[in-house]
C-alpha positions in Angstrom: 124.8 105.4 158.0 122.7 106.1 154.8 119.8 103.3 154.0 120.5 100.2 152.2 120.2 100.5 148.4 117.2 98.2 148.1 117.4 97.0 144.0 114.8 96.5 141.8 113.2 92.5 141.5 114.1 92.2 137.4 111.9 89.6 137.3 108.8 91.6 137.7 106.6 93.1 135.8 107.4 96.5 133.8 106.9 100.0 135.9 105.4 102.6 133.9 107.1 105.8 133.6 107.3 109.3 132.0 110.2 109.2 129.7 109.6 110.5 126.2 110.8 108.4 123.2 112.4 111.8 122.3 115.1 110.8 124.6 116.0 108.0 122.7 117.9 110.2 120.2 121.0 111.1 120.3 123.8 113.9 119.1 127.1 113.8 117.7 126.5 109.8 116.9 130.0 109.7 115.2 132.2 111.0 118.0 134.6 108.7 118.4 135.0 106.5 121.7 137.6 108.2 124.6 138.2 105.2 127.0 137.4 106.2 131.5 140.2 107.9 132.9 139.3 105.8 136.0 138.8 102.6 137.0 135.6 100.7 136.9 133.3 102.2 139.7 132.0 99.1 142.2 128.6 100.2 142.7 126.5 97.7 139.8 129.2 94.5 139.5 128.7 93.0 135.7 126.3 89.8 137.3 124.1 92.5 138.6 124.8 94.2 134.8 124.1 90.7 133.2 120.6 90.5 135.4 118.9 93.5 134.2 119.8 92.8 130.5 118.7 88.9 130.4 115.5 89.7 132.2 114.5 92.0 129.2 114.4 88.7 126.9 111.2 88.0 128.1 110.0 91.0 126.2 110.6 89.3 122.7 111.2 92.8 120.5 113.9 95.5 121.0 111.7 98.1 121.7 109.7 96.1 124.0 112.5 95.1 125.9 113.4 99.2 125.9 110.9 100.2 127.5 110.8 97.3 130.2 114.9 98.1 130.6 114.7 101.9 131.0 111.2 100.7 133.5 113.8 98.6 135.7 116.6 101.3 136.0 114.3 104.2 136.7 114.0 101.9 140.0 117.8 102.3 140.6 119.4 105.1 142.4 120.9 107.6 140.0 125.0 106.0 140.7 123.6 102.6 139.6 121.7 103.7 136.6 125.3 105.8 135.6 127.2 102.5 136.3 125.2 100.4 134.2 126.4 102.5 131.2 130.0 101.8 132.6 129.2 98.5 132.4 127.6 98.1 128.7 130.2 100.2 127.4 133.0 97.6 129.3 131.5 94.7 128.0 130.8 96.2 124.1 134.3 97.0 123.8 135.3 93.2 123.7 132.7 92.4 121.0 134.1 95.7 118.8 136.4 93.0 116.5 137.0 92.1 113.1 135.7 88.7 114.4 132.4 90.6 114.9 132.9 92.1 111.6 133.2 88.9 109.8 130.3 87.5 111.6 128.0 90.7 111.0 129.0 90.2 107.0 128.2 86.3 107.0 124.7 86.8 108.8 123.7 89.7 106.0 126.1 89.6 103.4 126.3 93.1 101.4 127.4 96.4 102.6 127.9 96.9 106.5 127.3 100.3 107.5 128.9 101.9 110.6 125.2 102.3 112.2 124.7 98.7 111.0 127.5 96.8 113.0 127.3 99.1 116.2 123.8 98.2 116.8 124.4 94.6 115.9 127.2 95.1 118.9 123.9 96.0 121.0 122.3 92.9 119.6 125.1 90.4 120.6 124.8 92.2 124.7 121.1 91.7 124.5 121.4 88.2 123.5 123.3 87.4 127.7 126.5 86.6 128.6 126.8 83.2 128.0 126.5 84.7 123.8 128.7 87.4 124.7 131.6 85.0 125.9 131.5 83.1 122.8 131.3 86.5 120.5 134.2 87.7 122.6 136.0 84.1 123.1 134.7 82.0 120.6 133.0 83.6 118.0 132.4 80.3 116.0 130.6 78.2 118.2 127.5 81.3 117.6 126.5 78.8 115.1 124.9 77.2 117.4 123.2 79.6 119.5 119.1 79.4 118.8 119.3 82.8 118.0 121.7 82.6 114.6 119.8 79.3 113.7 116.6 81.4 113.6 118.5 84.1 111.7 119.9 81.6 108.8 116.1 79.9 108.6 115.4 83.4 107.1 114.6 84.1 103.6 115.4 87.6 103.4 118.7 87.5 105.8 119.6 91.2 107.6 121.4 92.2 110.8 119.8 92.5 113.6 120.6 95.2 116.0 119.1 96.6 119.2 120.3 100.4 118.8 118.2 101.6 121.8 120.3 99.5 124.0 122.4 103.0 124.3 120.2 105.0 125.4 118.5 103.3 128.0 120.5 104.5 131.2 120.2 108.4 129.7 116.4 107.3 128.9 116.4 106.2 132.8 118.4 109.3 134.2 115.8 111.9 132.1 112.7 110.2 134.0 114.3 110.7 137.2 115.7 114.0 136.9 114.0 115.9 134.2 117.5 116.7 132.9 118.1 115.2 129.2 121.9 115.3 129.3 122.8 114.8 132.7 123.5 111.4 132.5 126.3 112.3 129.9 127.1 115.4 132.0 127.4 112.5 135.0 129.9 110.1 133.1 132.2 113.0 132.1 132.3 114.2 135.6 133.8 110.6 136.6 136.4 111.3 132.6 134.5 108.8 130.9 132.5 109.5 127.2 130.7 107.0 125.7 131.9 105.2 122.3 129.2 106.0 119.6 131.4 104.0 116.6 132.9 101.2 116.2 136.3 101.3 116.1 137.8 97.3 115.4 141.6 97.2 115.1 143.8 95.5 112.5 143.0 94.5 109.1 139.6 93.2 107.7 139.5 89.7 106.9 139.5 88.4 103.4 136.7 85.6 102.7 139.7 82.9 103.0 140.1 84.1 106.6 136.7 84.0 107.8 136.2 80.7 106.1 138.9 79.2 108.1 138.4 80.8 111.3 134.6 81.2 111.0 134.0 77.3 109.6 130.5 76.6 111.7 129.4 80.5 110.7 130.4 80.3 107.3 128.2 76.7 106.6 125.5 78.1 108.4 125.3 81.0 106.2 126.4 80.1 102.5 127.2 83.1 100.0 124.2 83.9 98.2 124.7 82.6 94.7 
């Protein structure tokens, strides 16, 4: 029998390790997303997903929280480190709404770019899953997470975002392996490729629609005058 997969303890300190920042970029960002051609793969089940994410919050900034992420998966064996992208892209494609969009637009009103509402998609994750049930379920009640009462205390109101998010796991693979794409190479091998866009379906909501559906939201952060 092969040895028991022994996981990393998330809630201990950050493991140094030999990643460069230049695998934090990434090509082709606007290919558009092609959904697994199999099902979800059993190895990293979403709580364990979930686990690794919230015990980043401790880390305050997104690029603190990074580094400790990409720390925690480089203790991981290479299938787990795969399946965590499986699971961050399965739980980003409920928050890729025009729900989300409305939201995005009433926390920093002005022009959305594409770059702008994908990384605030990151954001949302980052924030745990009890905030990504209500973005996914009840996108409302976000009026009362801490998090969006901090945001609309702010003078100069923009969107946050956490756009590393998506390159943790390939960050992760690269220390491990010393190969930059073979994380990528990995997920197409099991007919899955990463969304890099979002991609919301039906029609954008006029202001009168995200008034009434967005009430909480839309009091919490008035239209600039």
């Amino acid at each position: 029998m092969p040895p028991p997969v022994v996981r990393p303890d998330v809630s201990g300190p950050a493991v140094a390790h030999p990643a460069s920042s230049s695998a934090l970029e990434v090509k082709d960002r606007r290919r558009k997303p092609v959904s697994s051609g199999r099902g979800s793969m059993p190895g990293m089940d979403l709580s364990v997903f979930w686990e690794l994410v919230e015990s980043t919050l401790e880390a305050g900034a997104p690029c603190d929280r990074t580094k400790l992420l990409v720390d925690r998966l480089g203790q991981l064996p290479l299938e787990e480190v795969l399946e965590f992208q499986l699971r961050l892209d399965e739980v980003r494609a409920p928050v890729d709404t025009r729900a989300t969009v409305a939201v995005a637009k009433l926390v920093a009103p002005g022009r959305l770019s594409d770059d702008g509402l994908w990384y605030f998609h990151a954001w949302l994750v980052g924030l745990g899953q009890d905030a990504h049930r209500l973005a996914v379920d009840e996108p409302d009640a976000l009026a009362d997470h801490p998090e969006f009462r901090r945001l609309a205390a702010e003078t100069d109101r923009h969107l946050p975002g956490w756009e590393t998010l998506d390159y943790c796991a390939a960050d992760a693979w690269e220390a491990l392996t010393g190969n930059e794409d073979g994380l990528e190479e990995a997920m197409l091998a099991q007919g899955h490729d990463s969304p890099l866009v979002a991609d919301p379906d039906g029609e954008p909501w006029t202001a009168e629609q995200t008034a009434a559906r967005l009430p909480k939201l839309t009091a919490l952060f008035p239209a600039a005058d």
